[in-house]
N, CA, C and O of each residue as an XYZ file, in Angstrom:
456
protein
N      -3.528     -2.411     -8.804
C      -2.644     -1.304     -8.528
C      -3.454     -0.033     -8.544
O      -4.416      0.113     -9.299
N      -2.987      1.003     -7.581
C      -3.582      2.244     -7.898
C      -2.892      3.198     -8.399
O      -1.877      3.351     -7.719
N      -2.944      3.918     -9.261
C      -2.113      4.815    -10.244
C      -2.003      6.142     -9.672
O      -2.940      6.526     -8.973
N      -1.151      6.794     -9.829
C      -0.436      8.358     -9.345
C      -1.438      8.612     -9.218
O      -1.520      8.966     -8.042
N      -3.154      8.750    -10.042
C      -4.091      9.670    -10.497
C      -5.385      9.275     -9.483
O      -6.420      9.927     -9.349
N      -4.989      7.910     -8.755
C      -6.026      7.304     -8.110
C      -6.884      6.252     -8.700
O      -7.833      5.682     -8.160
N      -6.429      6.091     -9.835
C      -7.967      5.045    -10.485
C      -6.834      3.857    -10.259
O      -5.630      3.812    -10.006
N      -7.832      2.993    -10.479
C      -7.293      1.335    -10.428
C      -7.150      0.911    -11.701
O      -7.738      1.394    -12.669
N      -6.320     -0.051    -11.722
C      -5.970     -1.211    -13.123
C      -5.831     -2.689    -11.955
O      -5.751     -3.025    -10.774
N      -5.869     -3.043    -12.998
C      -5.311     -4.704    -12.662
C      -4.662     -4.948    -14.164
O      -4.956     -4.464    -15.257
N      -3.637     -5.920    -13.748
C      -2.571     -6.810    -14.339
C      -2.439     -8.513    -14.165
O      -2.756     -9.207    -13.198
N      -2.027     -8.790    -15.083
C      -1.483    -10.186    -14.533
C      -0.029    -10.571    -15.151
O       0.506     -9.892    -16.028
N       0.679    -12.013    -14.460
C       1.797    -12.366    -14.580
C       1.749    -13.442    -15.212
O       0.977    -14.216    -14.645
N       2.446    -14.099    -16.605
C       2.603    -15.563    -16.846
C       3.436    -15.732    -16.860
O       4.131    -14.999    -17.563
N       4.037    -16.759    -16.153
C       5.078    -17.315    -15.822
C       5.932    -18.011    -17.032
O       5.736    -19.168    -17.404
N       6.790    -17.239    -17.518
C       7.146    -18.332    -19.109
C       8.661    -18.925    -18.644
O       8.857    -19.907    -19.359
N       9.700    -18.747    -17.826
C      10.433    -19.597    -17.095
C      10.773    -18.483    -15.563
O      10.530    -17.323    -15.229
N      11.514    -19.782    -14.943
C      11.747    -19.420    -13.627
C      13.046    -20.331    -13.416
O      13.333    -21.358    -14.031
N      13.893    -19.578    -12.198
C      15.039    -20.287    -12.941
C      15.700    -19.574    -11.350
O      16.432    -18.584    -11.366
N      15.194    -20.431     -9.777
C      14.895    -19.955     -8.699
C      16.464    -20.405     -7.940
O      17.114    -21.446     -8.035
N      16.690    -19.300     -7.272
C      16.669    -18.345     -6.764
C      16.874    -17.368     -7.639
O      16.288    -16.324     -7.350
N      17.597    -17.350     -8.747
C      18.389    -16.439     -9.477
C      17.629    -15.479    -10.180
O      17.833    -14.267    -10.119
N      16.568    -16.146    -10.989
C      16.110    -14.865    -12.319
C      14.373    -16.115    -12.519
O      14.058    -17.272    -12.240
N      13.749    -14.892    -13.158
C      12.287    -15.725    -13.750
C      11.724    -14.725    -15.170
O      12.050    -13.551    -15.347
N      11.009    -15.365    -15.886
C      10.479    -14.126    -17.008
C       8.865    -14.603    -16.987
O       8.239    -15.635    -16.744
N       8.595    -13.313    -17.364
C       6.807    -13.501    -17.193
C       6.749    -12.190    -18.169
O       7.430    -11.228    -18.524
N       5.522    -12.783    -18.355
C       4.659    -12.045    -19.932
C       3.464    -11.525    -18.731
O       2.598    -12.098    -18.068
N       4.002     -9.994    -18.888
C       3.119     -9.157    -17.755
C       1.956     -8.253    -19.130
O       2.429     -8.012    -20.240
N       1.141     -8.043    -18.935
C      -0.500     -7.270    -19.123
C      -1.098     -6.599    -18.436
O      -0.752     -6.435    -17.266
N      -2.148     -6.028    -18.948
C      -3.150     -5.350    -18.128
C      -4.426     -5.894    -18.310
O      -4.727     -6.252    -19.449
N      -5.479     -6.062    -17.120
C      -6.501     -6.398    -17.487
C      -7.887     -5.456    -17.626
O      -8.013     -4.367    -17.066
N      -8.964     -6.125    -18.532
C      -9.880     -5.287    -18.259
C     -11.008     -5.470    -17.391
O     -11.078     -6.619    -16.955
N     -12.157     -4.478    -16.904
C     -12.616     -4.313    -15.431
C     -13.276     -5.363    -15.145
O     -13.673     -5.478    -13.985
N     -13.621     -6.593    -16.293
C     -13.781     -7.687    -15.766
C     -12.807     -8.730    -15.769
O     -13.045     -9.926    -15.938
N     -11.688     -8.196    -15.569
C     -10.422     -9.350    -15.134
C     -10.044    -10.029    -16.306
O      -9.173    -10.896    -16.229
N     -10.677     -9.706    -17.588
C      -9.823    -10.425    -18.811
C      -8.523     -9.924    -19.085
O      -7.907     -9.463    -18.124
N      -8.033     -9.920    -20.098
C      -6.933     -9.785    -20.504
C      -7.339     -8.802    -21.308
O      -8.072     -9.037    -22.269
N      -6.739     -7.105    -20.891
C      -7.230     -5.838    -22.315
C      -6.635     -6.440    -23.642
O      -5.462     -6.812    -23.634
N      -7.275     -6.533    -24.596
C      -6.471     -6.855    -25.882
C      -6.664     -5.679    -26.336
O      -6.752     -5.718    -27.563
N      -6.784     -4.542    -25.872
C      -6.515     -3.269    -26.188
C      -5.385     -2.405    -26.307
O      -5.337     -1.328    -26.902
N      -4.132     -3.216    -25.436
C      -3.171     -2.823    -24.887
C      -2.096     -4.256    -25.159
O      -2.387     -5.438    -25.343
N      -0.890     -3.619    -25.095
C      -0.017     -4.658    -25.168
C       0.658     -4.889    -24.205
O       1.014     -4.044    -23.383
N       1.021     -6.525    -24.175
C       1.789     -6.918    -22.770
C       3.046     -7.074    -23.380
O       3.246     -7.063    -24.594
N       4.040     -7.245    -22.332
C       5.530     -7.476    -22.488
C       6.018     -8.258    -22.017
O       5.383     -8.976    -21.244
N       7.355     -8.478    -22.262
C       8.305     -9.448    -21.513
C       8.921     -8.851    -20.291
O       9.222     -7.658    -20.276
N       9.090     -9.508    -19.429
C       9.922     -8.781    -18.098
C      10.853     -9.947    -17.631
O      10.496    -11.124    -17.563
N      11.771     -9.591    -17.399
C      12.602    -10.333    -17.258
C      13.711    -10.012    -15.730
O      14.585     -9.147    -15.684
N      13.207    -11.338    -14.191
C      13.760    -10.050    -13.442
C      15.063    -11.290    -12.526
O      14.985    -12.445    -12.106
N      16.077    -10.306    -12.569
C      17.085    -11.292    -11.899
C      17.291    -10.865    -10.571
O      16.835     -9.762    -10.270
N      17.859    -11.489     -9.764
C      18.266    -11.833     -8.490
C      20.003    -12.040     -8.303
O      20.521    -13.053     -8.773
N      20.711    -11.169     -7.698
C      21.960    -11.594     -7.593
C      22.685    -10.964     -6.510
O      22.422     -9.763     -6.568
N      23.622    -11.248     -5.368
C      23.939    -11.261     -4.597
C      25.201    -10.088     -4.443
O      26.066     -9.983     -5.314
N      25.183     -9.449     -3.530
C      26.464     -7.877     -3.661
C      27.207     -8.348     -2.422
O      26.798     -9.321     -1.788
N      28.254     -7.696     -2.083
C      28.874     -7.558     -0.939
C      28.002     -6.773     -0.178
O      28.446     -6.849      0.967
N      26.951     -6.021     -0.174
C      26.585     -5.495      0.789
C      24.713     -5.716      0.870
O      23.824     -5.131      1.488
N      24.740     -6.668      0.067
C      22.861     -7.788      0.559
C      22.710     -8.497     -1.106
O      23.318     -9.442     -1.610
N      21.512     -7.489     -1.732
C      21.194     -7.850     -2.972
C      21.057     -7.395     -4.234
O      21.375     -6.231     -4.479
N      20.744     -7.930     -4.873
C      20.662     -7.084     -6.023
C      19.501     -7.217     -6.793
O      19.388     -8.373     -7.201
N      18.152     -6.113     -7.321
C      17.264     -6.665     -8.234
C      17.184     -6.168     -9.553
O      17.650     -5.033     -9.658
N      16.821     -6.571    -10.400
C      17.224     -5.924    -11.879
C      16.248     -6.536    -12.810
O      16.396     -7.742    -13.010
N      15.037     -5.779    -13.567
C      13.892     -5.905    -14.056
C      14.046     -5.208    -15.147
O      14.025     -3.977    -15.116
N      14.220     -5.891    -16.245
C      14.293     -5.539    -17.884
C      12.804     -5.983    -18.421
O      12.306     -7.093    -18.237
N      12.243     -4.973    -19.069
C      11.516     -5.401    -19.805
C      11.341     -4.459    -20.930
O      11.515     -3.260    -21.149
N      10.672     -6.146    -21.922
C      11.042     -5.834    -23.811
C       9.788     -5.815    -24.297
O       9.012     -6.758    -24.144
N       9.444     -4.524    -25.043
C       8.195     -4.276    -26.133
C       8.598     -5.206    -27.425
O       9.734     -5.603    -27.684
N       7.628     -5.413    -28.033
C       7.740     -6.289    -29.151
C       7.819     -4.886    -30.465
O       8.174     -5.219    -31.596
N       7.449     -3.305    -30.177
C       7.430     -2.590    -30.944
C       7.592     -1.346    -30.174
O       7.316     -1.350    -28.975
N       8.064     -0.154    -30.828
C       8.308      1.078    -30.636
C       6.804      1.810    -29.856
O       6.666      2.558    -28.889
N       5.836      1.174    -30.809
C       4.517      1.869    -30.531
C       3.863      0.956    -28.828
O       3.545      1.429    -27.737
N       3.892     -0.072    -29.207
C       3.959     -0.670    -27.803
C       4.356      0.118    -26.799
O       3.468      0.507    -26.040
N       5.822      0.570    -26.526
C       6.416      1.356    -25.582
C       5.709      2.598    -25.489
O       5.229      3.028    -24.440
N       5.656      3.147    -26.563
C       4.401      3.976    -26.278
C       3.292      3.995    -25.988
O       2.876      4.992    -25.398
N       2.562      3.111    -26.234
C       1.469      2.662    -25.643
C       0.686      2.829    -24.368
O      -0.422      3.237    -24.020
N       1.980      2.230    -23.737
C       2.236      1.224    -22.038
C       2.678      2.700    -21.055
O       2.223      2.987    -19.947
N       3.777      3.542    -21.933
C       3.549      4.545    -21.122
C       2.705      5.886    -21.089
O       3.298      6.927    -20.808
N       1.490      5.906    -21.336
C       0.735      6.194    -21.582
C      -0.395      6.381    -20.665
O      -1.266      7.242    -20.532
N       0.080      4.696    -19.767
C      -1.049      4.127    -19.481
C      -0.262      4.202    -17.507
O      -0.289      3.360    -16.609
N       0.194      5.278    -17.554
C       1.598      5.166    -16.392
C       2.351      4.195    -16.057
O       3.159      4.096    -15.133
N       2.011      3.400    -16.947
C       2.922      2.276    -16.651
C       4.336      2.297    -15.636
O       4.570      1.603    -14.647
N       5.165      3.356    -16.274
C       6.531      4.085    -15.660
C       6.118      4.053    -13.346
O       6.395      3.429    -12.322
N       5.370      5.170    -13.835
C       5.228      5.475    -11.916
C       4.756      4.072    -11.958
O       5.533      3.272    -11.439
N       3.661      3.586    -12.456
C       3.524      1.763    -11.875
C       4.410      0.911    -11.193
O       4.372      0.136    -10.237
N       5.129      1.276    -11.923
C       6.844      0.167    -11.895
C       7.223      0.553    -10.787
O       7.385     -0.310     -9.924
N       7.514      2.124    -10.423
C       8.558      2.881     -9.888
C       7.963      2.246     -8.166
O       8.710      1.725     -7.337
N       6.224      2.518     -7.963
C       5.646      2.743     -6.811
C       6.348      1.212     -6.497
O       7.180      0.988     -5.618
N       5.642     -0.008     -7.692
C       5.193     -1.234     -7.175
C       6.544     -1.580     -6.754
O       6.632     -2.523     -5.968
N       8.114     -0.723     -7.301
C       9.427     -1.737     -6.882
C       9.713     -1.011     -5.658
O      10.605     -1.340     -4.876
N       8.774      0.193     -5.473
C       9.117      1.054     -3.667
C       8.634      0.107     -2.949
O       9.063      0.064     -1.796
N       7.738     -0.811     -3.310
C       7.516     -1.425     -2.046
C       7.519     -2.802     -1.615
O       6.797     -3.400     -0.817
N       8.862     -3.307     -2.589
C       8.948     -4.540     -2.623
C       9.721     -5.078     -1.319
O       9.627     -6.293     -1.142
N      10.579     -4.245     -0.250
C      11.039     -4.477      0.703
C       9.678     -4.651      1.688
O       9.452     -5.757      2.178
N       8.922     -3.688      1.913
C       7.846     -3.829      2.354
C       7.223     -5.159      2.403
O       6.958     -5.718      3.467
N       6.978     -5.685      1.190
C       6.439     -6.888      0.826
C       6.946     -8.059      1.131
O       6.279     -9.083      1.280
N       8.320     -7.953      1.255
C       8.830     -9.664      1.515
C       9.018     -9.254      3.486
O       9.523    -10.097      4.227
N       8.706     -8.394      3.829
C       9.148     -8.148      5.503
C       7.526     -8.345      5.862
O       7.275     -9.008      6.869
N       6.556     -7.869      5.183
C       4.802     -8.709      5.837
C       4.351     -8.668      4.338
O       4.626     -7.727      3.594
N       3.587     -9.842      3.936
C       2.741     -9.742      2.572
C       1.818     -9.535      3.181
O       1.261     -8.689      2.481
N       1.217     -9.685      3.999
C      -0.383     -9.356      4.374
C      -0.556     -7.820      4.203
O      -1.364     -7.248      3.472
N       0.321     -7.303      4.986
C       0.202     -5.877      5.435
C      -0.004     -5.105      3.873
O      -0.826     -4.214      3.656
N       0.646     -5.497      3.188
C       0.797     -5.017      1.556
C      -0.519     -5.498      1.093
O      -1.143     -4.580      0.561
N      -1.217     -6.724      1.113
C      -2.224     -7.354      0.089
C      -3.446     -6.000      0.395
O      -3.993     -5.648      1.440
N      -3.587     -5.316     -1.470
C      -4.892     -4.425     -0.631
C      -6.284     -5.496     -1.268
O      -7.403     -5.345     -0.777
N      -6.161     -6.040     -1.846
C      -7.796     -6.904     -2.058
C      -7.885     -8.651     -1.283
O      -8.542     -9.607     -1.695
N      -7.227     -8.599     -0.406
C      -7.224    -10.159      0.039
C      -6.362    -10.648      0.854
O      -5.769    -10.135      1.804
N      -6.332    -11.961      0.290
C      -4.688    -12.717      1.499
C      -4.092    -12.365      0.228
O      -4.694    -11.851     -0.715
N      -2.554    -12.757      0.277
C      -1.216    -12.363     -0.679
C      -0.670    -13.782     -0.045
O      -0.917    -14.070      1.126
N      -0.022    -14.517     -0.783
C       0.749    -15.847     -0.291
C       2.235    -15.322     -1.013
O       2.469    -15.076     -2.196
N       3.009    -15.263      0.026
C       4.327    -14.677     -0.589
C       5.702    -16.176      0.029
O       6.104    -16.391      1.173
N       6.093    -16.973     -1.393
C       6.961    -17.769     -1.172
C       8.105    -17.505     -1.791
O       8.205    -17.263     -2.994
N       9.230    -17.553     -0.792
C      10.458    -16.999     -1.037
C      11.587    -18.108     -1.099
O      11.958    -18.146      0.074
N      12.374    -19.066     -1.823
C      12.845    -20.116     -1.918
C      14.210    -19.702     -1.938
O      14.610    -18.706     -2.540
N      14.893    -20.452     -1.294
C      16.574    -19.745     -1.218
C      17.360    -21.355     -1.210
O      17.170    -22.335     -0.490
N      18.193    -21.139     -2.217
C      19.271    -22.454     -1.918
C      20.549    -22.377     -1.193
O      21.350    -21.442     -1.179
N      20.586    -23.063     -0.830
C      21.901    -23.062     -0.478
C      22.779    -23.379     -0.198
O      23.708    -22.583     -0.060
């Protein structure tokens, strides 16, 4: 990701359930500049559902600090505009993933029941 300020981070996602089409939770982080995991910083729970309106969809992304200082932490670190940019361009993303991927290919699978 690139931040309001211009510098880069990287993150990652673990998948702790998924529960498809509807909702999934992942234990999101930040990494450090060699792609580990910062244990400098704390990761969280995110928790993001999927649900259907009369007029398309609906997305809704909760996520839980394990502590007060945590939350402080994370926003600190812009976490906030992070969120804000990365959910501006999530329409973007499911209409071309390529066009979005800035370091590579992006494999974007979208599973719908029905």
């Amino acid at each position: 990701m690139t931040r309001p300020n211009g510098e880069r981070s990287a993150g990652y996602l673990k998948f702790e359930e998924v529960d498809p089409p509807r909702s999934s939770t992942v234990r999101d982080g930040l990494l450090d500049e060699d792609g580990s995991p910062n244990e400098g910083l704390p990761n969280t729970t995110m928790r993001v559902e999927f649900s259907s309106t009369s007029t398309g969809s609906r997305f809704v992304a909760t996520s839980t600090f394990a502590t007060l200082d945590d939350l402080e932490k994370l926003v600190g670190t812009d976490m906030i505009e992070g969120r804000h940019a990365a959910i501006g361009q999530l329409d973007a993303t499911f209409d071309d993933p390529e066009a979005t991927a800035l370091d590579g290919p992006t494999t974007l699978e979208v599973a719908l029941e029905g």
